[in-house]
TORVOVEX-934046 format. One line per 10 residues: number of its first residue (from 1); their letters; for each residue x, y, z of C-alpha. Coordinates in nm, 3 decimals. Layout:
residues N
NUM> A> X:Y:Z | ...
***
This chain:
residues 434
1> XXXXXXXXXX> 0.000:0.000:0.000 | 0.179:0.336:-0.098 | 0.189:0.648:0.116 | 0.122:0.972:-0.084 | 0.064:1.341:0.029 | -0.248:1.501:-0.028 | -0.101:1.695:-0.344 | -0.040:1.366:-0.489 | -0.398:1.217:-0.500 | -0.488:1.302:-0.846
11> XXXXXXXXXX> -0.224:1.017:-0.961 | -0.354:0.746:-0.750 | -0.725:0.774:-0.861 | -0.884:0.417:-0.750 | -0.631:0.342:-0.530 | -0.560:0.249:-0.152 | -0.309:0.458:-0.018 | -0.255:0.595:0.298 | -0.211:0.948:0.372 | -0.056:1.054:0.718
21> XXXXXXXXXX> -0.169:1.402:0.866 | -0.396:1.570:1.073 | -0.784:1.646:1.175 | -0.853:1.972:0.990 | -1.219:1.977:1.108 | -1.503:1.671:1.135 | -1.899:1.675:1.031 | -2.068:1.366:1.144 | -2.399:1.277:0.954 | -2.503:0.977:1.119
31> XXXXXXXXXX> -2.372:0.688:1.001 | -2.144:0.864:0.757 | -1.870:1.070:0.872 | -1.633:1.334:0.680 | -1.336:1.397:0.837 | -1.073:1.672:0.664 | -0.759:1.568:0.685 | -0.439:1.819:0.595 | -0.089:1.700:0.568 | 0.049:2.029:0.472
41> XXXXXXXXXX> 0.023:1.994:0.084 | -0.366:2.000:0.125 | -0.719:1.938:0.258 | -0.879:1.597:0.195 | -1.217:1.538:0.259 | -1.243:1.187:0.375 | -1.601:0.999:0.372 | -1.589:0.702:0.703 | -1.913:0.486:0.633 | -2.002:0.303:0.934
51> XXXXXXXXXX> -2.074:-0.033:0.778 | -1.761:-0.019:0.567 | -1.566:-0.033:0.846 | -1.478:-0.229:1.207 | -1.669:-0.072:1.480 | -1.357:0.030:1.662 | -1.280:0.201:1.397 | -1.528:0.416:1.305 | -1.581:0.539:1.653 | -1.248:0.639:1.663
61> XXXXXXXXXX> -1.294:0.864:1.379 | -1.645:0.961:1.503 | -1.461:1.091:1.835 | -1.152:1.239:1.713 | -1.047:1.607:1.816 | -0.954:1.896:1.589 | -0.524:1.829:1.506 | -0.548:1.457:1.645 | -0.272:1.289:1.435 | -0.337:0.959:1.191
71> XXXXXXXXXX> -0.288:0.797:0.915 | -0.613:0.743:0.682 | -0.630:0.453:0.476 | -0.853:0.438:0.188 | -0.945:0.476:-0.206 | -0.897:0.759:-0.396 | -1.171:0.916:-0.611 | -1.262:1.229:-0.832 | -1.485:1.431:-0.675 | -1.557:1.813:-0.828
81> XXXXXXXXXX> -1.743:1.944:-0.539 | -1.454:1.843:-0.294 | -1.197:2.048:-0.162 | -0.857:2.000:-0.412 | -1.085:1.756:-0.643 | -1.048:1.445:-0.487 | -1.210:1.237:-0.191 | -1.088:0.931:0.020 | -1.319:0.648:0.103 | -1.186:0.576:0.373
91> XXXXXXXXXX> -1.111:0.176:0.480 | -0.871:0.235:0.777 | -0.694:0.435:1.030 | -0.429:0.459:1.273 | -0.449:0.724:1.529 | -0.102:0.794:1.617 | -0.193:1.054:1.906 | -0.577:1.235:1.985 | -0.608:1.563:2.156 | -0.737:1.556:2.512
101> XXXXXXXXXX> -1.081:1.727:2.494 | -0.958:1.816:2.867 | -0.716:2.062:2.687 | -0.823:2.101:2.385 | -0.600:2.297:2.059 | -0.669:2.651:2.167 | -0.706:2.783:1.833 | -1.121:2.729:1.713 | -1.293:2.844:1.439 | -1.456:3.179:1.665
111> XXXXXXXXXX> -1.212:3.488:1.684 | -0.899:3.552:1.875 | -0.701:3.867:1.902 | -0.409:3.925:1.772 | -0.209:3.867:2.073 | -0.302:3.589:2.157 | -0.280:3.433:1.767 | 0.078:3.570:1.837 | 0.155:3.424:2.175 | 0.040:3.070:1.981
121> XXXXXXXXXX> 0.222:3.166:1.629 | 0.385:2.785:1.675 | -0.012:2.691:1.602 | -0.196:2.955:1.410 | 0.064:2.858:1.128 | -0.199:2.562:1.091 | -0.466:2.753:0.972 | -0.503:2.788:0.669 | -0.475:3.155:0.556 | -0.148:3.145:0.754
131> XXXXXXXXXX> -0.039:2.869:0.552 | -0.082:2.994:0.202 | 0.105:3.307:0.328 | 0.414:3.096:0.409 | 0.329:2.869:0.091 | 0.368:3.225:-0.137 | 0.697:3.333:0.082 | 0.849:3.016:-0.034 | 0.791:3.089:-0.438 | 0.859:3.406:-0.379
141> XXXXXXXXXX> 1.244:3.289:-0.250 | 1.244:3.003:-0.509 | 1.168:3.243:-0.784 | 1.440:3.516:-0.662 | 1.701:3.175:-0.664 | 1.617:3.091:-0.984 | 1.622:3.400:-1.153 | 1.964:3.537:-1.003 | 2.105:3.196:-1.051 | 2.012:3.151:-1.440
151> XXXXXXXXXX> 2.090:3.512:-1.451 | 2.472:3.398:-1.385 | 2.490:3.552:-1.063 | 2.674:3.352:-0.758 | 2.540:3.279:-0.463 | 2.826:3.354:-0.147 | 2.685:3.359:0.192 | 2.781:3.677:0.407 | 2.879:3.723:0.763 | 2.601:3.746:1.058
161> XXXXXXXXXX> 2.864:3.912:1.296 | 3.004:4.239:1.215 | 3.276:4.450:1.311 | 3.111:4.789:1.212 | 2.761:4.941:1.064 | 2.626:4.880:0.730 | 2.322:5.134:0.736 | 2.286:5.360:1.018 | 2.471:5.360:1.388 | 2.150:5.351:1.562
171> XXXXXXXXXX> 2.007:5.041:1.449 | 2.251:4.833:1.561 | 2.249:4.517:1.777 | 2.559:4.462:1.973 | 2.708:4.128:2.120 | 3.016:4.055:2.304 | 3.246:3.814:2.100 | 3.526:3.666:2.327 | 3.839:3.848:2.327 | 3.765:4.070:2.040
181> XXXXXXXXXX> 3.504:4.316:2.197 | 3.156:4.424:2.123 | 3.054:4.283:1.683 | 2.737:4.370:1.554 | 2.434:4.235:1.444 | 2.449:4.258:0.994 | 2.240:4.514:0.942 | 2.339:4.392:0.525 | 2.510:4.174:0.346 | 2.625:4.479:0.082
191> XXXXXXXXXX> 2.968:4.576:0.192 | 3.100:4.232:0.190 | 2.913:4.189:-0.154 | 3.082:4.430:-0.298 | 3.424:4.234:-0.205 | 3.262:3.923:-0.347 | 3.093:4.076:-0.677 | 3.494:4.136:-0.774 | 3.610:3.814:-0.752 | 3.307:3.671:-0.928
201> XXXXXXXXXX> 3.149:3.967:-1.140 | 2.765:3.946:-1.048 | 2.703:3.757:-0.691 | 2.392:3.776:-0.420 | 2.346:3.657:-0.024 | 2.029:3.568:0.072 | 1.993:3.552:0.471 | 1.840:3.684:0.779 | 1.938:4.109:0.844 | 1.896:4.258:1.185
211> XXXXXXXXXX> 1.797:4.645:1.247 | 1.747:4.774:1.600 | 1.460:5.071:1.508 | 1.199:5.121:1.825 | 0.934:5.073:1.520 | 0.621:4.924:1.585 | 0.478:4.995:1.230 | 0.263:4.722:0.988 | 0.614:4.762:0.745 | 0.897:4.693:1.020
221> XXXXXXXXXX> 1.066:4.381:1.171 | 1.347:4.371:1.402 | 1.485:4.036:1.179 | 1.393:4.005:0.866 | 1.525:3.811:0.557 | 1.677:3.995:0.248 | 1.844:3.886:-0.117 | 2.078:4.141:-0.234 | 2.237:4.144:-0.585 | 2.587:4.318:-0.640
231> XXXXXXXXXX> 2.754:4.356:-1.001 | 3.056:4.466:-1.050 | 3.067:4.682:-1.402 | 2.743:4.809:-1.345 | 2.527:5.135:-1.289 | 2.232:5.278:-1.131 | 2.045:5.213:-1.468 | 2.161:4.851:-1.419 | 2.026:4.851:-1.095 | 1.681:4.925:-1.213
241> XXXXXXXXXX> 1.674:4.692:-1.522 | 1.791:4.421:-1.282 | 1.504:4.515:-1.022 | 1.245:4.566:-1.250 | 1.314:4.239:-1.440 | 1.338:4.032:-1.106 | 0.993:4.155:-0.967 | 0.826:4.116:-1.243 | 0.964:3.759:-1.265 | 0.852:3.699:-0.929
251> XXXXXXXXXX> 0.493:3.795:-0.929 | 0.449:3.604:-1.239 | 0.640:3.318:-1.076 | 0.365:3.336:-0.771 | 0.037:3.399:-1.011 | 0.159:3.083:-1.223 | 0.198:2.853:-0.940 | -0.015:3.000:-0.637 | -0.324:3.082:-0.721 | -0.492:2.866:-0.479
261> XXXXXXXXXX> -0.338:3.045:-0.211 | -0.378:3.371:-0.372 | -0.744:3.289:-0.390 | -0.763:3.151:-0.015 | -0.599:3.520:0.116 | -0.856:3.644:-0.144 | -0.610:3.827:-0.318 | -0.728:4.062:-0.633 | -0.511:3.900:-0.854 | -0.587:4.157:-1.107
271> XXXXXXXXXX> -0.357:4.380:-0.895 | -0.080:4.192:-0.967 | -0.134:4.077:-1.340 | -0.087:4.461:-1.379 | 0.303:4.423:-1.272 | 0.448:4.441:-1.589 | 0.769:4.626:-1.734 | 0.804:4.935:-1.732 | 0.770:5.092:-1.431 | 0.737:5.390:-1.357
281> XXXXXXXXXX> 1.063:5.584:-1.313 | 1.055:5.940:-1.142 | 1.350:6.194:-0.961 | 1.328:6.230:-0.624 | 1.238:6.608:-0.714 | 0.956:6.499:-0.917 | 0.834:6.263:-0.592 | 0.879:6.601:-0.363 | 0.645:6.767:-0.588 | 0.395:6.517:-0.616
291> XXXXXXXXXX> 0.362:6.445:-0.224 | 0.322:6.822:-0.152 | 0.077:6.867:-0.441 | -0.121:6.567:-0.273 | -0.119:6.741:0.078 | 0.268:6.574:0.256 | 0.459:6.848:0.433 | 0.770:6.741:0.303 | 1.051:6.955:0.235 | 1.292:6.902:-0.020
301> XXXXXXXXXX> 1.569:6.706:0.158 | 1.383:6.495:0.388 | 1.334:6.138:0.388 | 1.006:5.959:0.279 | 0.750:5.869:0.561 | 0.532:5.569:0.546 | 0.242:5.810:0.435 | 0.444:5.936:0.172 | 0.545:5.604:0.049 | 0.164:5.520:0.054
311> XXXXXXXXXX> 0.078:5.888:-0.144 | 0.363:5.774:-0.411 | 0.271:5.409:-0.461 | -0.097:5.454:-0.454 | -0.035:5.723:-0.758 | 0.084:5.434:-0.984 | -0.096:5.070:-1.071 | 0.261:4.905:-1.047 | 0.584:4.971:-0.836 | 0.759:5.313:-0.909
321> XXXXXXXXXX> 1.112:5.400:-0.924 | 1.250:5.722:-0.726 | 1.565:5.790:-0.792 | 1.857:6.075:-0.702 | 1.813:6.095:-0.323 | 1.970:6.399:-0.150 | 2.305:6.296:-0.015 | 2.221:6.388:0.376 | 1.964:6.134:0.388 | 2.170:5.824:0.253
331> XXXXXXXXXX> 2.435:5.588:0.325 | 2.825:5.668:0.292 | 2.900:5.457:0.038 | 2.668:5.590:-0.215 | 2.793:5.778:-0.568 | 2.649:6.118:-0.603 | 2.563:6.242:-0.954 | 2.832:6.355:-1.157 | 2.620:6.655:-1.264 | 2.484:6.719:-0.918
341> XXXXXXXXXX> 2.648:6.600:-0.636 | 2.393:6.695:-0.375 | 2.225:6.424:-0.494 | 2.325:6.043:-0.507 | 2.275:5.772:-0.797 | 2.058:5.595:-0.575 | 1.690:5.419:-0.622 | 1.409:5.285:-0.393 | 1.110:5.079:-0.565 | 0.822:5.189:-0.401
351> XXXXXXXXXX> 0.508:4.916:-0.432 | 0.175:4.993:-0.482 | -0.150:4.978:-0.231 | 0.047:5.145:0.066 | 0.299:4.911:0.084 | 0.639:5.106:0.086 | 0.969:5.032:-0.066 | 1.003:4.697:-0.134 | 1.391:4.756:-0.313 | 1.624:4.939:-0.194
361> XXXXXXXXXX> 1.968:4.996:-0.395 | 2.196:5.219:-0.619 | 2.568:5.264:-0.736 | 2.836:5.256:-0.485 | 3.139:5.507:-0.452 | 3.437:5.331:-0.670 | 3.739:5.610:-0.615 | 3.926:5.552:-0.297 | 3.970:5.927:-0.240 | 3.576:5.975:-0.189
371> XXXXXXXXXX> 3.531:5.703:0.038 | 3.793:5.848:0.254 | 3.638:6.153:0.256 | 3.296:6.024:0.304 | 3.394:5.775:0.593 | 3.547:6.098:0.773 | 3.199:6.277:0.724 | 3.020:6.010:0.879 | 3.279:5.962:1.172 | 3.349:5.572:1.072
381> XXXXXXXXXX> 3.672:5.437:1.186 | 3.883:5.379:0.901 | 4.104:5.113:1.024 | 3.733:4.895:1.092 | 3.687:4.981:0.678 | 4.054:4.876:0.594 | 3.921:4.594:0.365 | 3.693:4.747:0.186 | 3.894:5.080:0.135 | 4.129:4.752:-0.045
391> XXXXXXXXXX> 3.837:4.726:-0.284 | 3.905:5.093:-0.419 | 4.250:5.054:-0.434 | 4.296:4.703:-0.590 | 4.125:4.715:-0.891 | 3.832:4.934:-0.845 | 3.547:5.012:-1.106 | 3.199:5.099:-1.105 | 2.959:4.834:-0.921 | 2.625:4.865:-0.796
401> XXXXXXXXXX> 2.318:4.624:-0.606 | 2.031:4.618:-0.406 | 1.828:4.472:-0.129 | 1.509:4.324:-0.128 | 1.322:4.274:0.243 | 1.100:3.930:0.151 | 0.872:3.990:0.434 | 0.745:4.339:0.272 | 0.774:4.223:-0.085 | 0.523:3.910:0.016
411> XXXXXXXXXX> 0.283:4.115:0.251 | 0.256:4.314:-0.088 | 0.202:4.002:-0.306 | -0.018:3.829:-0.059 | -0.258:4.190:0.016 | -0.189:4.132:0.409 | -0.186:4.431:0.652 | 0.135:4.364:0.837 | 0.459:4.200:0.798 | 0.408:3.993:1.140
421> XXXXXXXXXX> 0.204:3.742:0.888 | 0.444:3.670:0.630 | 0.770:3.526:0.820 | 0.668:3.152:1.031 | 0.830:3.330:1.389 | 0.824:3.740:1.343 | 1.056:3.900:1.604 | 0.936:4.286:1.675 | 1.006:4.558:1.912 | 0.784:4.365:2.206
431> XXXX> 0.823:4.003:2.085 | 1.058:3.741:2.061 | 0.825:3.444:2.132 | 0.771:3.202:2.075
***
């Protein structure tokens, strides 16, 4: 007798097989019962006919509790009506353990506040909405793989523990690490990248980044996971071919292969067929503009806000380019514009619906003498930056990448209202459990 998963039944139509898993949910009909059954793959509806089967047997199905573990035996057969197609008439079972109705699984059909769905996040990734979230995160990171690796970029892993900041100094997360002092926390993979994208041309990391902001917003996690591309020979334009290219790959990755899940977050899919190239691309002058013509009080110089991220992403039906940040407001390594150095040759992809930037990227400084300059202006140690002022003076040229944060890229692809849904254990300002 084989053992298949539930995605599997359509090839074993008329067969006995036995499919391990779980009690979804149970409807008893008197001497008929259907028991749903998920294994993670799926939902099978099962159909236990009392005469069919030894007493014992039924009446252990007939009592069993919601996320009792078994293993259903039984036939396979097309069914349109059912739930993924197909049925199982059922001709066994093995309970392997039932849930005490004395403590029963705490998580029921009625509502529950988010706290408490949070407290029992080990659980609530059950359900099933939860579980087509994390079912879209992972195309989402197999279609970024496969696109950067057919794209001839090289995967090399960066470092976790750092001996200086990335981003800014006050998002940092400090350790002690033996007898070499306080490391940090990677706030990004980028800096070591860079080193990496000139032995190998194009490369990428793809891991877990850390950033210490007291932000309790629906965009911000204190660990999240990024992917960030680095090319060596390449510009800002680059940058944005190789974005806009990648999304668009992506969200046609996750319409072609998740739609089910799409349709269970009830998703407007329509949204998302509309992510197509090309995007729009605008200055950072031309953004300023547009936010104070819509009502923002920003000045020319300041930063973007969530609501003006919202105001500039809502004015487009696809993601939006800004590009040529003031210099103030961005990191040290960034090249400013040749024809106005106030500004830097940088570029955040903004998504639409309110959901921020979802890349964030641009071409780095290349000439040693203005990354000495600009490591004095930010008061960074330059013996801590003695390997990557190497980079500028072994060989330099012109190279430029990106990040993408997954967790806001798939809250944007999945329609969800806050990050906290779209990574299996979120960590934020007031949580780290479970």
């Amino acid at each position: 007798m084989k053992r298949i998963t539930i995605a599997e039944a359509g090839r074993h139509v008329g067969e006995t097989v036995q499919i391990p898993g779980w009690l979804y949910n149970l409807r008893r009909s008197g001497k008929v019962i259907f028991p749903l059954v998920r294994d993670g793959t799926g939902i099978i509806q099962c159909v236990a006919v009392k005469s069919a089967l030894p007493e014992q047997t039924f009446e252990m199905l007939r009592d069993l509790t919601q996320e009792s573990s078994l293993i259903v035996i039984g036939k396979v057969r097309a069914d349109a009506r059912a739930p993924g197609g197909y049925e199982l008439d059922v001709e066994g079972a093995e309970l392997i353990q039932r849930v005490p109705e004395s403590d029963p699984y705490p998580i029921t059909p009625k509502e529950h506040g988010v706290e408490f769905l949070m407290d029992h996040r080990h659980l609530w990734i059950r359900s099933r909405r939860q579980h087509a979230i994390l079912r879209v995160r992972h195309e989402v990171v197999r279609a970024i793989r496969e696109y950067l690796d057919n794209h001839g970029f090289t995967l090399v892993d960066t470092p976790i523990f750092t001996p200086a900041a990335c981003e800014g100094t006050t998002t940092l997360f400090e350790t002690r690490y033996f007898d070499e002092g306080v490391v940090y926390l990677t706030q990004s993979g980028q800096l070591y990248n860079e080193a990496t994208a000139m032995a190998f041309g194009k490369v990428y990391c793809f891991g877990p980044t850390f950033r210490a902001e007291r932000s309790k917003t629906r965009r911000h996690l204190t660990e999240f996971w990024m992917v960030e591309p680095e090319m060596a020979y390449a510009t800002l334009e680059d940058v944005k071919e190789l974005a806009e290219d990648l999304i668009v790959y992506v969200v046609g990755r996750v319409l072609e292969n998740r739609r089910q899940e799409l349709a269970t977050l009830e998703r407007d899919t329509s949204r998302l067929e509309r992510v197509q190239k090309p995007f729009a691309r605008i200055s950072y002058d031309e953004a300023v503009k547009l936010l104070r013509e819509k009502g923002s009080p920003i000045e020319w110089g300041g930063d973007f806000g969530g609501p003006d991220e919202t105001i500039l992403g809502e004015a487009f039906d696809r993601p939006v380019m800004v590009d040529r940040f003031p210099a103030s407001i961005k990191a040290f390594y960034f090249e400013p514009d040749p024809e106005r150095p106030e500004v830097v040759l940088g570029v955040d992809v903004i998504a639409p619906e309110g959901y921020g930037e979802i890349v964030g990227g641009g071409q780095r400084i290349h000439r040693l003498e203005l990354l000495l300059e600009r490591l004095e202006q930010h008061r960074l140690a330059r013996e801590i930056f003695d390997w990557y002022i190497d980079l500028r003076k072994y060989g330099t040229v012109p190279h430029s990448g990106f990040g993408m944060g997954i967790e806001r890229f798939v809250a944007w692809i999945c329609g969800v209202e806050h990050v906290r849904e779209t990574i299996a254990f979120p960590r934020m300002l007031y949580r780290t459990r479970p």
